[in-house]
N, C-alpha and C positions, 0 to 999 in steps of 0.2 A: 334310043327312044325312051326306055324305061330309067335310064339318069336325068337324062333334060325335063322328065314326068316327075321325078322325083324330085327333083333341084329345084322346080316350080312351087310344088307344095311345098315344099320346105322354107322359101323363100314368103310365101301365103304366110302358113304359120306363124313365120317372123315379124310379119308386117301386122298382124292380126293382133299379136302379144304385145307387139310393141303402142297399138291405139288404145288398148286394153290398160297399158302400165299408164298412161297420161293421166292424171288428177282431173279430176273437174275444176273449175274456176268459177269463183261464186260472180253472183249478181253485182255490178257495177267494175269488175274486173278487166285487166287488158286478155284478149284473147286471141290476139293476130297482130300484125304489122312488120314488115318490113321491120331485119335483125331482130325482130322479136323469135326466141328459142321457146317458148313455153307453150303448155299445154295451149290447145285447141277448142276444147271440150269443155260448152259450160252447162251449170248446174240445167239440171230439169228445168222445164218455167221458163229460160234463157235462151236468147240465141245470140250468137256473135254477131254483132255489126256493126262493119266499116266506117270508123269515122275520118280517116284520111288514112292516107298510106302507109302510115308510120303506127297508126291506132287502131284498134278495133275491140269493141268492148262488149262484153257480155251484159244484155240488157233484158230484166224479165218483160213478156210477153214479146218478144220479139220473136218473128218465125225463126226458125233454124235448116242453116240452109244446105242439102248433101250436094257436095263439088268435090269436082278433083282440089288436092289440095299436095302445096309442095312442102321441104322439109321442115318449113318454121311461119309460115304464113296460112289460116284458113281463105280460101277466094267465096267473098260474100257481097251483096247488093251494098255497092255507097250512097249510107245517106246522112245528109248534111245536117251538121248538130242542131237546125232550126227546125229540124222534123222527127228527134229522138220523140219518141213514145215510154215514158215512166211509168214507173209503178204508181205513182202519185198521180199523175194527171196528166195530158200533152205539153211540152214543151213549148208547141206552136204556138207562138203568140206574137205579136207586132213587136216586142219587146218592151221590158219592163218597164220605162220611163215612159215608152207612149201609153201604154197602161194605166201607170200611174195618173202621168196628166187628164186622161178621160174619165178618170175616178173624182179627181179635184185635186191631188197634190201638185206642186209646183216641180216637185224634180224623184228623180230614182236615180241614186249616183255611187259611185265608190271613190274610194281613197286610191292614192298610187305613188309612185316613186321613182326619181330619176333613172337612179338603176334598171328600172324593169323597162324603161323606154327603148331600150335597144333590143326586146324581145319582140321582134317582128309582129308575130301570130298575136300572144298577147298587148300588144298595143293597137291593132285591126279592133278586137273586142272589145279595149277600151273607147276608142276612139267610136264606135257604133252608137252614135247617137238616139238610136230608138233603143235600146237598152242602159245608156246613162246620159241622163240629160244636166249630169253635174260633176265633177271631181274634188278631189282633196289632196292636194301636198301633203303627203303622210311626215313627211322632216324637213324641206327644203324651206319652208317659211319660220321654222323657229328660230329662237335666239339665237344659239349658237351656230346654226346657217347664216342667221343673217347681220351679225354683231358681235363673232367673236375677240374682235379687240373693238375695245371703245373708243365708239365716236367713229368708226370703217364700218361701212354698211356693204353687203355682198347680196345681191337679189339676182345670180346669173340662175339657179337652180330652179329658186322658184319662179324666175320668167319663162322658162320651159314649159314648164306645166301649164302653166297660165297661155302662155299664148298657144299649146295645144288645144285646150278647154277651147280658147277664141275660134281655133281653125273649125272644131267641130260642132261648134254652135253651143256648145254647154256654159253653163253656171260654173262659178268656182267659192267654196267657201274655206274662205284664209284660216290656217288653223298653223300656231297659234300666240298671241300674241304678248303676253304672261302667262308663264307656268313656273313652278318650282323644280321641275324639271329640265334636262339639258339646255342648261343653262350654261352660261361658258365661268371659269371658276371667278375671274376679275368681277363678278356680279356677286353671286353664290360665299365667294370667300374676302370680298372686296372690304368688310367690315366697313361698307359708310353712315353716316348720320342719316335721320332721319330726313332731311330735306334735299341732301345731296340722291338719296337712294329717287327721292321724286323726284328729283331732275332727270335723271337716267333715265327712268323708267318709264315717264312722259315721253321725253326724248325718243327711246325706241318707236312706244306705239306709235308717237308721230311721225316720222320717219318712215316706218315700214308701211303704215297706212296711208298714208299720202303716197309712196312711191307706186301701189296698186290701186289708188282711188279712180273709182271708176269699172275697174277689171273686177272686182272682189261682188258676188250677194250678200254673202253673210261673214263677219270673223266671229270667230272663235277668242274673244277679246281676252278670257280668263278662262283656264282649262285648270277641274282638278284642285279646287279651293277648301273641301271638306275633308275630314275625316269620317271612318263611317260612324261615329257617334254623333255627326252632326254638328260638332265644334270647328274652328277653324283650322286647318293646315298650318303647321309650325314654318312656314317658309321665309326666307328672308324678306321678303315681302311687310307678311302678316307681322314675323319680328320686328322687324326695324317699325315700321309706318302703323301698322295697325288695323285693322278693317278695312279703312278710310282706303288702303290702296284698289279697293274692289271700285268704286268712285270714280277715283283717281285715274285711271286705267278707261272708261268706259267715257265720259268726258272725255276723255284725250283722243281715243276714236274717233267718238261724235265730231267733233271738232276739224279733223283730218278727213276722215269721208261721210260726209252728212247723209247719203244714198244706202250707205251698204247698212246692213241691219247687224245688230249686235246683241253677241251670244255668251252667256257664262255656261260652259259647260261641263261634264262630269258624268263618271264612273259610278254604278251601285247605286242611282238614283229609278231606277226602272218600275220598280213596286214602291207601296208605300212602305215608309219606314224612320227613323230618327236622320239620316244622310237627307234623304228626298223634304222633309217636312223642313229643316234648316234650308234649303235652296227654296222652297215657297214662299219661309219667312223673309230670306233674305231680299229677294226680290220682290213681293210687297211692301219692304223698308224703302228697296231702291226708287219704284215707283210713287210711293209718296213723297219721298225728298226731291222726287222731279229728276233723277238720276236716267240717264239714258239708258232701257234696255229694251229691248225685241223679243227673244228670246229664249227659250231655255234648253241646251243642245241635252239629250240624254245618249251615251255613246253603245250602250247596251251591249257590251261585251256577257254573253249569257251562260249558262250551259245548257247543252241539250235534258232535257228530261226535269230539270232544276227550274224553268221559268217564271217568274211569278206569275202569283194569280191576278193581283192586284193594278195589271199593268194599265188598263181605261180608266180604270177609279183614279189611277195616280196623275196620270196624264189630262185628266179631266180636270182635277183639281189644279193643276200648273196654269191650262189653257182658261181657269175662270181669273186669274190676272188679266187676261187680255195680252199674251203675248202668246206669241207663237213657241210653238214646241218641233223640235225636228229629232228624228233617230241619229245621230251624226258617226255611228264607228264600229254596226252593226256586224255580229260574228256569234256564232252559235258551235262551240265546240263538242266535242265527242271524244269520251276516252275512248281509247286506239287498243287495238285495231277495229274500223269499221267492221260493222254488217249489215244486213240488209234490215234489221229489227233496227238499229240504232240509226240507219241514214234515214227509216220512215217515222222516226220518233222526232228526230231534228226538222225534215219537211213538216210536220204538226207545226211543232216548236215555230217556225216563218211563220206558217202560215199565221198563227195565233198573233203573232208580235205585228205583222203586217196589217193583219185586222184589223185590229186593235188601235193603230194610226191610222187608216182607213175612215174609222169610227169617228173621230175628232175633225171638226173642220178646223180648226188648228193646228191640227198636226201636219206640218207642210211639206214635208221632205222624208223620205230613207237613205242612207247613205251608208253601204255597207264597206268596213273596214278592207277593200283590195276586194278583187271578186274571186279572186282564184286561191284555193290552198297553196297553190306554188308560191306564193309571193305573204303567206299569211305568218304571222308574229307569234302566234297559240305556239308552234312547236317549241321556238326558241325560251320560251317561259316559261310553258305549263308541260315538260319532258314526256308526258305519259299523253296528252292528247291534241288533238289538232282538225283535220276535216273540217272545218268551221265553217268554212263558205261556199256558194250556191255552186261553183264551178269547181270540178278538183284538180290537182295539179296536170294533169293532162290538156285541160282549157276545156274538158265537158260540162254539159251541165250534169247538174246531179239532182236526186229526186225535189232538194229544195227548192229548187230552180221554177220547178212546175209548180208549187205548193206558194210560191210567192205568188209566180201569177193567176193561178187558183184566186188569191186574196186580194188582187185586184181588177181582176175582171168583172 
């Protein structure tokens, strides 16, 4: 009697020290799931909850639930990522695009990629049409997708995507269709004259344009034309032909799909500045010479806490052309490691960028760069930071998430 008394507490003791040695797990954390081995225990403010079998994540104001629990899993109430409760604001919302649309924008959408199509879970999310009412071929429509040898055109990749978009009722905006980027080298290193490089170059847009005429809202007809002093990109393009291929390029769309609207787009045009004031000029020139253009994509790769101030005034100024203005590649990073001060500084950071399109009735679209960190480009570039986007790689949403639709309700 007094061994099996003693063997008990003992065993107490053990079990006791052993909940005692567990860390806490901060705010936004995984803290359960199936083969999950880690701690249980989240911070103060937090409770763990279930968001599928495999997930459960430490969410502040969430209640905190006392259950038996076994040796790698807390057992907590499942609820469904459309009912998380944030520190920002509730989740619960129709989804973003249907948001958007009852505000006045025309779409709320993300970019994506072959590759990620065979992510089951993640392609459910993309395909939810009341959270994107539009997508983007993040590669399968550029050159070198679709004209790596001259004069063979390959559009299987980007028919995918495209007739996904179709299945679920979304927009798609072609992206993109000259860039100095991957580019295939027989262009890039092709050394041609100046009229032969226009023939190619025609050629393309006409070709890839016309093969989606019809399927396409908006291309992306010229991506990435400036430097940030406002001068022109040294690309083979600009070398060889001159300006003129900015023109040349925009006609050649028009021409092929007379329906879908047309966008010069670009990087570091978000606030005002020497980059942004060249793309107002430029497209003031274009429209006086009667040159086709729609309007003006800004891709708004940002940092958290960095945003400009100037981002209505700038965008005001674009939208007194008379053309429309859209967010096209939307992503708001965070040097790493996240916390709970920097995920509510980036929720701001949306919400303010969201507004602020909101505010314009020209500004007709957001289209955030992939929605999920899983799938996002920040790590592979910028090594120290990442978390960019509304959803993190688990496929939760995260406080931005709430803070967007904060900005459009």
């Amino acid at each position: 009697m007094y061994t099996s008394l003693a063997l008990a507490l003992s065993l107490s003791s053990c079990l006791l020290a052993g909940a005692q040695a567990q860390t806490t797990v901060a705010a936004w954390n995984q803290c359960g799931g199936l083969q999950y081995t880690g701690s249980t225990i989240c911070v103060s403010g937090s409770g763990c909850v279930k968001l599928n079998d495999y997930y459960s994540q430490c969410q502040p104001g969430a209640a905190t639930v006392t259950s038996a629990v076994s040796s790698s899993t807390t057992v907590v109430p499942s609820v469904s990522s459309s009912t998380i409760t944030t520190s920002a604001a509730s989740t619960t919302s129709p989804g973003l695009h249907t948001l958007a649309k009852a505000k006045g924008l025309v779409y709320f959408g993300s970019a994506t990629d072959n590759g990620e199509l065979t992510d089951a879970p993640y392609k459910a999310i993309l395909s939810d049409n009341s959270e994107f009412g539009q997508l983007t071929p993040g590669n399968s429509q550029k050159w070198d997708a679709t004209e790596g040898t001259r004069g063979t055109f390959t559009f299987t990749r980007g028919d995918e995507i495209v007739a996904l978009a179709k299945a679920n009722g979304q927009l798609v905006r072609g992206h993109t269709l000259v860039w100095h980027s991957q580019l295939p080298s027989w262009v890039s290193s092709g050394g041609f004259d100046n009229a032969t490089l226009i023939s190619i170059m025609e050629n393309h847009v006409t070709q890839v344009a016309t093969h989606y005429k019809g399927q396409i809202y908006a291309w992306d007809v010229l991506n990435e034309i400036f430097n940030e002093d406002g001068t022109f990109r040294e690309s083979v393009f600009y070398t060889t032909i001159g300006e003129a291929y900015v023109a040349i390029a925009l006609r050649a769309a028009r021409a092929a799909d007379p329906d879908a609207k047309l966008y010069i787009n670009d990087y570091n045009v978000d606030g005002t500045g020497a980059k942004s004031t060249a793309m107002y000029n430029l497209v003031a020139k274009l429209i006086a010479q009667g040159v086709p253009i729609d309007g003006i994509g800004i891709q708004a790769h940002l940092i958290s806490g960095s945003v400009p101030s100037t981002l209505q005034a700038n965008w005001e100024q674009f939208a007194s052309l008379g053309v429309d203005v859209a967010l096209t590649e939307v992503d708001i990073r965070i040097t790493l490691p996240t916390t709970d001060a920097k995920l509510a500084q980036q929720a701001t950071d949306y919400k303010n960028v969201v507004a602020a399109c909101v505010a314009i009735p020209k500004c007709i679209g957001i289209t955030i760069w992939d929605y999920t960190d899983k799938y996002s480009w920040i790590p592979s570039v910028f090594s120290t930071q990442g978390a960019a986007l509304p959803w993190d790689e688990n496929l939760v949403k995260k406080p931005a998430y709430a803070a967007i639709a904060e900005a459009l309700a």
